[in-house]
C-alpha positions as CSV (number, residue, x, y, z in Angstrom):
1,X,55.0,-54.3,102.7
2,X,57.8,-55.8,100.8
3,X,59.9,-53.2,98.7
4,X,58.9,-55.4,95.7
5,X,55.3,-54.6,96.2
6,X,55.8,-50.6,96.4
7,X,56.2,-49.9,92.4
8,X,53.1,-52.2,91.9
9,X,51.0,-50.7,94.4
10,X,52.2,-47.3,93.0
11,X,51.4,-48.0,90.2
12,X,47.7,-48.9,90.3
13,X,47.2,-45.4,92.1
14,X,48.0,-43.9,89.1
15,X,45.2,-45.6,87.9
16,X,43.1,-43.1,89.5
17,X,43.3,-40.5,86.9
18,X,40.7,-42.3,85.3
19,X,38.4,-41.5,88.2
20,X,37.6,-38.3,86.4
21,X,36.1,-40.0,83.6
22,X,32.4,-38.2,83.9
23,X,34.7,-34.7,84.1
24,X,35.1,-32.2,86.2
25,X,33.0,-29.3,83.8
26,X,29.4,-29.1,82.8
27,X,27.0,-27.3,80.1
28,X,23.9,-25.8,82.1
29,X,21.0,-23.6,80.9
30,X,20.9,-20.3,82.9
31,X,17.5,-18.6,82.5
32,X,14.7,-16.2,84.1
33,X,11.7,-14.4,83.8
34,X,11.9,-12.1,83.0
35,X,15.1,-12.3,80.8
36,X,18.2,-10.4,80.8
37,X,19.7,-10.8,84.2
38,X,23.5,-10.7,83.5
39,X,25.1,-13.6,85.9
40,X,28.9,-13.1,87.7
41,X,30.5,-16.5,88.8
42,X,32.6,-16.3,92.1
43,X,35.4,-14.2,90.3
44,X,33.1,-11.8,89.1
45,X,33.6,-12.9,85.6
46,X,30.4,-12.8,83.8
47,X,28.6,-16.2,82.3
48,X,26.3,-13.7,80.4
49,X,22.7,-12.5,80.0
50,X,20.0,-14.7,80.5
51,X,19.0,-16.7,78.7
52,X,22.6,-18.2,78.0
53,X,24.3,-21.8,78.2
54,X,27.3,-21.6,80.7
55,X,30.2,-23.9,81.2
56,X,30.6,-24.4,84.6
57,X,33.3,-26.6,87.3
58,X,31.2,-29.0,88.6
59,X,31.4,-28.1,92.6
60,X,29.3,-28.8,96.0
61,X,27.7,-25.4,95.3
62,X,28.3,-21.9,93.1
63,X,27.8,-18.5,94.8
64,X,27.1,-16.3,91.6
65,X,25.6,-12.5,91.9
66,X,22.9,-11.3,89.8
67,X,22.6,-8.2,88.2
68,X,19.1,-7.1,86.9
69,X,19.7,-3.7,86.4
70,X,22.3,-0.9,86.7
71,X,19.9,0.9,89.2
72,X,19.2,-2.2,91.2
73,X,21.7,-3.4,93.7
74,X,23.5,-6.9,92.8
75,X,22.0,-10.0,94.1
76,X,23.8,-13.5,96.0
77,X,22.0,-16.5,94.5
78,X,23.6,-20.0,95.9
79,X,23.1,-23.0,93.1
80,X,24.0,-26.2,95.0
81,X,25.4,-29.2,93.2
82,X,24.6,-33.0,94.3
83,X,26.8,-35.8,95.2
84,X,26.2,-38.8,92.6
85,X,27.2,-41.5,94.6
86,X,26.1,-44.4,92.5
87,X,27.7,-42.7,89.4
88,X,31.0,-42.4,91.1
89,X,31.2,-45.1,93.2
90,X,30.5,-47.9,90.8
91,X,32.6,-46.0,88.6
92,X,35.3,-45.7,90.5
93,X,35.1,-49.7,91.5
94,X,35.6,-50.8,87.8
95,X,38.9,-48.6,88.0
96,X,39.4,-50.4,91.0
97,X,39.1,-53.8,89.4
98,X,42.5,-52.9,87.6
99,X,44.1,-53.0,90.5
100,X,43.2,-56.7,91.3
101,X,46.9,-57.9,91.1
102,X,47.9,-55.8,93.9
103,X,45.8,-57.8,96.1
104,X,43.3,-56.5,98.5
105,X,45.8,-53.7,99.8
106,X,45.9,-52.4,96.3
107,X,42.4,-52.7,95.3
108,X,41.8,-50.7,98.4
109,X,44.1,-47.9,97.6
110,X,43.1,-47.7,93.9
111,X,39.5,-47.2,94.9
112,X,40.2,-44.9,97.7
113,X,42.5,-42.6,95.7
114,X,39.4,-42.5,93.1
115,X,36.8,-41.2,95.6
116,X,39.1,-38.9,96.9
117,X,40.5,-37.6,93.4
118,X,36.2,-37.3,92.2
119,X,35.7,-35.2,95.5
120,X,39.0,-33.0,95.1
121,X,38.6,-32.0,91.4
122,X,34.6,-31.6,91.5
123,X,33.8,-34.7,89.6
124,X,31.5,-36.6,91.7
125,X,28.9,-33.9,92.0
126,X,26.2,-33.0,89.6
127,X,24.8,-29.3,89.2
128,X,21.3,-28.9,87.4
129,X,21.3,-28.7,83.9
130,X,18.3,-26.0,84.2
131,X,18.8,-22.9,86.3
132,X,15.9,-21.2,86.5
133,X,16.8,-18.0,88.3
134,X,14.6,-16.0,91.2
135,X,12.0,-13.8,89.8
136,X,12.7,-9.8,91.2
137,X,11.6,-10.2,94.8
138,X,10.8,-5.8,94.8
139,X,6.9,-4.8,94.3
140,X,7.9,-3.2,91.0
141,X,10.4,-4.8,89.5
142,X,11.9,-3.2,86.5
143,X,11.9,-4.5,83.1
144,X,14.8,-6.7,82.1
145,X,17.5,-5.8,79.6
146,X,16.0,-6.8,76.3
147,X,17.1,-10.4,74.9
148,X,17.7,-10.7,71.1
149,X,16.8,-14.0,69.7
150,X,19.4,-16.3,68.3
151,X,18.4,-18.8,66.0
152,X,20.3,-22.1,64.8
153,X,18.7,-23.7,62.0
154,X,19.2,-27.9,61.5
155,X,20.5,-29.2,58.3
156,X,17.2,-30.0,56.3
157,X,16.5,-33.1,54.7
158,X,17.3,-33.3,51.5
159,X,19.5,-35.7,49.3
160,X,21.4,-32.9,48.1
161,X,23.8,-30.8,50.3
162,X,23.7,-27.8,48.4
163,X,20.0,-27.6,48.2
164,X,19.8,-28.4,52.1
165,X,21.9,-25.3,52.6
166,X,19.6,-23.6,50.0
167,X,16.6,-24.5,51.7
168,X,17.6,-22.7,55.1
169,X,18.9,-19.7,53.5
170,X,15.6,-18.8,51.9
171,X,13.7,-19.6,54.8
172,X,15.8,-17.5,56.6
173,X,15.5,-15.0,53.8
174,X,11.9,-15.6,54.1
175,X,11.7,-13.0,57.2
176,X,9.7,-15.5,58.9
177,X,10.6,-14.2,62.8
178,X,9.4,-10.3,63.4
179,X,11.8,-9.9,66.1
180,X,13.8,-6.9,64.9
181,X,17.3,-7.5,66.5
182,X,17.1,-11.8,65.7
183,X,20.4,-13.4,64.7
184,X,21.2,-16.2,63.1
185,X,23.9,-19.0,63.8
186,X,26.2,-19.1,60.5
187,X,25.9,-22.3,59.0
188,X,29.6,-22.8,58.3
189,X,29.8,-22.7,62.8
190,X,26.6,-24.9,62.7
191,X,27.8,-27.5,60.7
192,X,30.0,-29.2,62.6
193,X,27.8,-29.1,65.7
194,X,25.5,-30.5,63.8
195,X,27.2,-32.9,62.7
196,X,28.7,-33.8,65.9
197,X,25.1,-34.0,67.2
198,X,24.5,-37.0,64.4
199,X,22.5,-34.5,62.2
200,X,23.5,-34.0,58.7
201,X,21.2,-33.4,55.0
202,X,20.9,-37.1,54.7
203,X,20.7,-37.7,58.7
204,X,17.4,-35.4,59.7
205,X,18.0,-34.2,63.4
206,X,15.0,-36.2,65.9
207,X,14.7,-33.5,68.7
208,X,12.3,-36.5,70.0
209,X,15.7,-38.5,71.1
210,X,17.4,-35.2,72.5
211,X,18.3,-35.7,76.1
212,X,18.6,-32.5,78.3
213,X,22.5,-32.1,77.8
214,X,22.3,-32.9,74.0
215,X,20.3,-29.1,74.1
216,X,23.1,-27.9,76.4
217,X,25.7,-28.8,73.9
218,X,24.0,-27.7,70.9
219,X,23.4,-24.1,73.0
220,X,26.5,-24.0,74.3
221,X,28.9,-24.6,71.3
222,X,26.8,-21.7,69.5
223,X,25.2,-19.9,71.7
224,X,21.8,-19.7,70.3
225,X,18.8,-19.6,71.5
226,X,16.2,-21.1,69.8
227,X,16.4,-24.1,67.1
228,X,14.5,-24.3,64.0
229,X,14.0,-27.1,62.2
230,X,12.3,-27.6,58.5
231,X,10.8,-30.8,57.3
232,X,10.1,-31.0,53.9
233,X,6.5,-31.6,52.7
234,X,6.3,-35.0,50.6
235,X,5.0,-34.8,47.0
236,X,4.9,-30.8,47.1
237,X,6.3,-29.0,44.2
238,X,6.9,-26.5,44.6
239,X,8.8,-27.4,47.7
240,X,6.9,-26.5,51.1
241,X,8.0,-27.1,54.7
242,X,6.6,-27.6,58.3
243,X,8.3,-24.8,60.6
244,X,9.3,-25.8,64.0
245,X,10.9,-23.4,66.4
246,X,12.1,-24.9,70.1
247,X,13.3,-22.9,72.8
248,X,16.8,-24.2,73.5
249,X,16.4,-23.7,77.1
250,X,13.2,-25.0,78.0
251,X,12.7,-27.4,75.1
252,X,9.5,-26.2,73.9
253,X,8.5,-26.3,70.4
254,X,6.2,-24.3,68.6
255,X,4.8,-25.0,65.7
256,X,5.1,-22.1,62.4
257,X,3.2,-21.9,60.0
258,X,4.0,-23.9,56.6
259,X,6.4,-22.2,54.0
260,X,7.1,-22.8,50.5
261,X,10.9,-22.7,49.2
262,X,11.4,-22.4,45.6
263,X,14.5,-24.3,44.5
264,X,15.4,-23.9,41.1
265,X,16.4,-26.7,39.1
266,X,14.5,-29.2,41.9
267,X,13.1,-31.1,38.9
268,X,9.1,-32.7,38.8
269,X,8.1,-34.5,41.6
270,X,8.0,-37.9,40.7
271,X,11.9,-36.9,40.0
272,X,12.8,-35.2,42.5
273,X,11.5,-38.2,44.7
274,X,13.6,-41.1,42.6
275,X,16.4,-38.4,43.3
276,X,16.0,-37.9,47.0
277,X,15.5,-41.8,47.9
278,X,18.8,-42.5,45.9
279,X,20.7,-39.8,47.4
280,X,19.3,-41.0,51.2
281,X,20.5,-44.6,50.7
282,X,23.1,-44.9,47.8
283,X,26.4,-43.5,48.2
284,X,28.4,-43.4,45.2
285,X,31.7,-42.5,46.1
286,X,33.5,-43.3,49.9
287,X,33.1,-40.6,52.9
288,X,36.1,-42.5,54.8
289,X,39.5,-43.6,54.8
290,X,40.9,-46.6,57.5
291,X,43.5,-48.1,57.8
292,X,42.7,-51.8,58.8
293,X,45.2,-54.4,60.0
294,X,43.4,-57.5,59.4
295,X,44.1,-61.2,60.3
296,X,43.3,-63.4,57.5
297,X,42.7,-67.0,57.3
298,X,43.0,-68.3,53.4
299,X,41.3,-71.6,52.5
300,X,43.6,-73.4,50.0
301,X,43.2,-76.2,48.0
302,X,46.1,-78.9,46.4
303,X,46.3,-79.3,42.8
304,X,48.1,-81.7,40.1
305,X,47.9,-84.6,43.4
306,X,49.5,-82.5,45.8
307,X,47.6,-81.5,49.3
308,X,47.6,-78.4,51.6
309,X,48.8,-80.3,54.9
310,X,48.8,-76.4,56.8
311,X,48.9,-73.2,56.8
312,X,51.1,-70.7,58.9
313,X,51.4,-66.5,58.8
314,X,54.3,-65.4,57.6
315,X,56.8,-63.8,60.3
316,X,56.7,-60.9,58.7
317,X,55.1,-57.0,59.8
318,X,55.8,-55.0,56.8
319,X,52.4,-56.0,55.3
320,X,50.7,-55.4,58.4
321,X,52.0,-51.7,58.6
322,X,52.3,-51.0,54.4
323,X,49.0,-52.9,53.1
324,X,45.5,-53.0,54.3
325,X,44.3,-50.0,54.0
326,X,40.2,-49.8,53.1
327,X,38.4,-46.9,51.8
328,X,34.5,-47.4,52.6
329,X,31.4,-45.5,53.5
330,X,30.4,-45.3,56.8
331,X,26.9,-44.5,58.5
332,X,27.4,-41.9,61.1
333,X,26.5,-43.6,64.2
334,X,24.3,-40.7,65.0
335,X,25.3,-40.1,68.9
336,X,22.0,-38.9,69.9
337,X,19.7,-40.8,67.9
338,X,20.1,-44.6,69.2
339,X,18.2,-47.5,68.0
340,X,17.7,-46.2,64.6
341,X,18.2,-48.8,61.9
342,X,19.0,-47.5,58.4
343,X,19.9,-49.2,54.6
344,X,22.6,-47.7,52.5
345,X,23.7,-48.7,49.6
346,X,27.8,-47.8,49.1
347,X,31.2,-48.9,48.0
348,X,34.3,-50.0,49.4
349,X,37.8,-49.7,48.3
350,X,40.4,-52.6,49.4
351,X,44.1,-52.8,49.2
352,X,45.6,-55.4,51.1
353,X,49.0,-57.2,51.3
354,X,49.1,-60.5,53.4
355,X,52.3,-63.3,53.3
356,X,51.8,-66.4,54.3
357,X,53.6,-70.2,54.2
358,X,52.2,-73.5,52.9
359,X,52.9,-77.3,53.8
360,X,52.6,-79.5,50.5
361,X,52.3,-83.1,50.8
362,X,51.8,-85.8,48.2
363,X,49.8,-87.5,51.1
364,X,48.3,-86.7,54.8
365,X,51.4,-87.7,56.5
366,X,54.0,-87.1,53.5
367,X,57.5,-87.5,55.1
368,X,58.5,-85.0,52.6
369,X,56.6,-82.3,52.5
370,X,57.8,-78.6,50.6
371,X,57.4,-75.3,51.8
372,X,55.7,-72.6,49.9
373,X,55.6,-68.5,50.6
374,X,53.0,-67.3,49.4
375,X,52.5,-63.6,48.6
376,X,48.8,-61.9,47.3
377,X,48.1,-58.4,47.3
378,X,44.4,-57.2,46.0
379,X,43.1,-54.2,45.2
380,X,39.6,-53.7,44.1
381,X,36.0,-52.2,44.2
382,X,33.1,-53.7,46.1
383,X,29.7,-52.9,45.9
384,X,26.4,-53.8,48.1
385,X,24.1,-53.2,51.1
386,X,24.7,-52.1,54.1
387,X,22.2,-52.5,57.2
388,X,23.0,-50.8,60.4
389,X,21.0,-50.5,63.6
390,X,22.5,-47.3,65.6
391,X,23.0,-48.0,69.3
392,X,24.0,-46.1,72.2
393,X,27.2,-48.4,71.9
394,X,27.7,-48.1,68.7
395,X,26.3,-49.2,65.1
396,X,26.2,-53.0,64.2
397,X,26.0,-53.7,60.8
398,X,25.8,-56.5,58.6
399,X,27.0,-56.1,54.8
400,X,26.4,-58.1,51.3
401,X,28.0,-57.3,48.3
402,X,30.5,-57.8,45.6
403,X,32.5,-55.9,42.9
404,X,35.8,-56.9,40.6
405,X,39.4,-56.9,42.1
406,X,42.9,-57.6,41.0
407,X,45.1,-59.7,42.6
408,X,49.0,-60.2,42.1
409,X,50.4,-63.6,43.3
410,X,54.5,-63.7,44.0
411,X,55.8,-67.5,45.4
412,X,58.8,-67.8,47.4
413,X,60.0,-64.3,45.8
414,X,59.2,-64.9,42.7
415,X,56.4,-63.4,40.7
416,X,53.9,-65.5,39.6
417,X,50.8,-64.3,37.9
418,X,47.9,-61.8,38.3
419,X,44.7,-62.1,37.7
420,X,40.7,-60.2,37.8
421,X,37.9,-61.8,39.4
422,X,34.6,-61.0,40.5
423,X,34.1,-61.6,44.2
424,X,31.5,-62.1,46.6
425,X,31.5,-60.5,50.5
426,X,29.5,-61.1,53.6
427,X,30.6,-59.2,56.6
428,X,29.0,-58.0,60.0
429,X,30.8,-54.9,62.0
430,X,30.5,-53.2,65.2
431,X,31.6,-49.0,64.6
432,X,32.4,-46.2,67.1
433,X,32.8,-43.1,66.8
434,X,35.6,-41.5,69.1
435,X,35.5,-38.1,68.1
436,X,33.5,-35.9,65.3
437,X,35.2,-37.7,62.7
438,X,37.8,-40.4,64.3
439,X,36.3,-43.6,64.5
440,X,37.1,-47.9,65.5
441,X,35.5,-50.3,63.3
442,X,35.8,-54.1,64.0
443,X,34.9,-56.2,61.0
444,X,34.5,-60.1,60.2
445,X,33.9,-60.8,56.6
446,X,34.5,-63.8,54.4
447,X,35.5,-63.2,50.4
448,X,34.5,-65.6,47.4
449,X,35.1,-65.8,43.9
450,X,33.3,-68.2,41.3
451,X,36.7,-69.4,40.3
452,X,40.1,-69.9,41.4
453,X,42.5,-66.6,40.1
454,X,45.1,-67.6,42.4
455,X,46.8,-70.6,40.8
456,X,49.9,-72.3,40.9
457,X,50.7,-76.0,39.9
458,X,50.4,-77.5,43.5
459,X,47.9,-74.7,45.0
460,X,44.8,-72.8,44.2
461,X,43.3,-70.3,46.1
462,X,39.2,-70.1,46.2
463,X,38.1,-67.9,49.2
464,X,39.3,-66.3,52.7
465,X,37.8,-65.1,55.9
466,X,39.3,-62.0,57.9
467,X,38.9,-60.1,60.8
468,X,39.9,-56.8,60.9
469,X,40.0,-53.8,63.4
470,X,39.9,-49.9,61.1
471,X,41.3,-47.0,62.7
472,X,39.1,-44.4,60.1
473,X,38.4,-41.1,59.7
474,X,34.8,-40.0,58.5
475,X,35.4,-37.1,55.9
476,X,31.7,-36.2,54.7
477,X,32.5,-32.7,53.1
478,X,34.8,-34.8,50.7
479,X,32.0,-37.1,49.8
480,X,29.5,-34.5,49.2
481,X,32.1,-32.5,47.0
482,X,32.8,-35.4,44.5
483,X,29.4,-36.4,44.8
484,X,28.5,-33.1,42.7
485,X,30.3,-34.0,39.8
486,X,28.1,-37.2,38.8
């Protein structure tokens, strides 16, 4: 192997930290009948009492002890983990792909270095999200610690936040559960889990779509153990609610029996209705902030005789970095809900700065032509439909709208003119969500106006296409707080 080669071929083994990409830690469910059997790990650090939700290395196999009681003697139990060999190996063969310009010899090493790095660290084995312990193996067993309930109630449906919140207090309040030591989840630690979940006041949570680790997560992260979750009663007044409890580690729901939740100030029906469609679908202020570098491709037309021969970007970044930024509202994917397809109703906020150079020519092939930098920045309010079908990839949108915006017109350094005009948008976008809040949004829209605003003697600008990738972040509480003052 040539010395030349080395760094290249070292190179694409670093690769292989991306061989971990399924991780090397997992959520499971740790339960038995009957309950409270505390469970030590291989340390002798204790996961809890069942029932509890337990983060745990993912490993060939766990050794744990169980401890039913301080009279009975502690208890080996072996949970053993499977090897996911399709998982890892195919992906472990896309990381391998990268290292195609390294030839065979470094595709080789690249994938071998990711099959070993999966076994070493635990990540290419898969421990059962249920663990259902032994029952007591004496003749007489002796009755389990006793388990207080937990219970984490889901956001409830309603197009106001602060009525939502209402709604589960007084159910709660509503002594509902006779269990004497029940808890329940506070909802300024559910929230967020919630939220990360895809379930908010205006997003109702669809247990339906939950897959087994979506209960781990939602266990895990606050340590209930039992859901409830309220659906609101159409045309009631006052307002009355289905009751559904689910056991967060088996999954089963039971159904309560129906409850009615007086909210003061919840209006007649017929109103309350008109209010809740309109605060489901229409957003009146923006929930996020992006910033959006966008390509642009302006359509000018020639003026006074003179044609538009071409079109060229300005050389220059500033814009790129300073403008573009884009304040809109965005539909939270909703993670664990997929193929759901929703309309909403919402504005958008646009500044953007773009430069760019004209050729003017008297004719198509004018020996002579002039040069003309050209320098727009808008800012303006859009307003229309939004239509977005939720995927496990991501939410694809398509958008219709239009609103007023201002836009200031400089010409080879010079200020020009500015001018108001209504404009037209069409645009379809793909979102993700990264993180809770953090997400990538890659947008192609085209602008209009009904007349030109951008004029100059020799030039007039009518409409533009762009393409734009959003870095944004998804700030909901903010919506919801301005939303209370209108």
């Amino acid at each position: 192997m040539s010395a030349r080669k080395f760094p290249i071929l070292l190179a694409h083994a670093a690769l292989t930290a991306c061989a971990t990409m399924a991780g090397t830690n997992q959520i499971v469910s740790l339960d038995s009948h009957p309950r409270g059997v505390e469970v030590l790990d291989e340390k002798g650090r204790s996961l809890g009492r069942t029932p509890v939700f337990a983060r745990i290395e993912r490993e060939p196999e766990h050794v744990w002890t169980l401890r039913r009681s301080a009279r009975r003697r502690p208890e080996p139990f072996v949970l053993s983990c499977s090897y996911r060999p399709v998982a890892s190996m195919l992906a472990n063969g896309t990381v391998a792909l990268l290292g195609v310009s390294g030839g065979p010899l470094g595709m080789g090493l690249t994938y071998g270095a990711a099959l070993g790095l999966d076994l070493w660290t635990g990540a290419a084995f898969d421990c059962p999200q249920q663990v259902l312990l032994p029952p007591d193996s004496a003749s007489l067993p002796e009755p389990a610690t006793q388990t207080c309930p937990k219970y984490v109630i889901a956001p409830p449906a309603h197009d106001d936040e602060q009525a939502s919140v209402r709604m589960a207090d007084l159910w709660w309040e509503s002594q509902h559960m006779r269990e004497p030591c029940a808890t329940r989840v506070p909802q300024q630690d559910s929230q967020p889990v919630f939220r990360r979940l895809g379930a908010t006041h205006d997003a109702p949570l669809r247990v339906k779509a939950w897959k087994r680790r979506q209960w781990g997560e939602l266990g895990w992260r606050t340590q209930a153990t039992h859901l409830v979750v309220l659906e609101e009663v159409p045309q009631t007044h006052p307002l009355q609610v289905h009751v559904m409890l689910y056991d967060l580690h088996t999954g089963q729901g039971q159904a309560g029996a129906r409850q009615t939740l007086d909210l003061d100030g919840d209006g007649a029906a017929a109103h309350a209705t008109l209010r809740r469609w309109i605060g489901r679908h229409v957003t009146l202020l923006p929930d996020s902030f992006a910033f959006s570098p966008s390509v642009r491709r302006f359509f000018f037309a020639g003026r006074g005789g003179w044609q538009v021969l071409g079109d060229a970007q300005a050389p220059s970044w500033l814009p790129g970095i300073v403008g573009n930024w884009t304040m809109t509202s965005v539909k939270h994917p909703g993670t664990y809900a997929p193929w759901d397809l929703s309309l909403q109703l919402g504005p958008e906020l646009i500044a953007a700065w773009d430069d760019q150079i004209l050729t003017l020519g008297r004719q198509p092939k004018d020996p002579n032509p002039q040069k003309a930098a050209v320098t727009l920045v808008h800012a303006g309010v859009l307003y229309g439909a939004t239509g977005t079908l939720h995927t496990p990839a991501g939410a694809f949108s398509l958008r219709a709208g239009g609103g007023g915006a201002l836009t200031w017109h400089w010409r080879d350094g010079a200020f020009v003119d500015w001018d108001g005009s209504l404009y037209l948008v069409g645009a379809a976008a793909w979102t993700i969500f990264v993180s809770e809040n953090l997400f990538l949004r890659f947008e192609a829209a085209s602008y209009a106006t009904r007349r030109d605003h951008v004029v100059a003697p020799d030039y007039a600008l009518s409409h533009w296409n762009e393409v734009k990738l959003a870095f944004g972040w998804y700030v909901p509480e903010w919506r919801s707080a301005l939303r209370r003052l209108f």
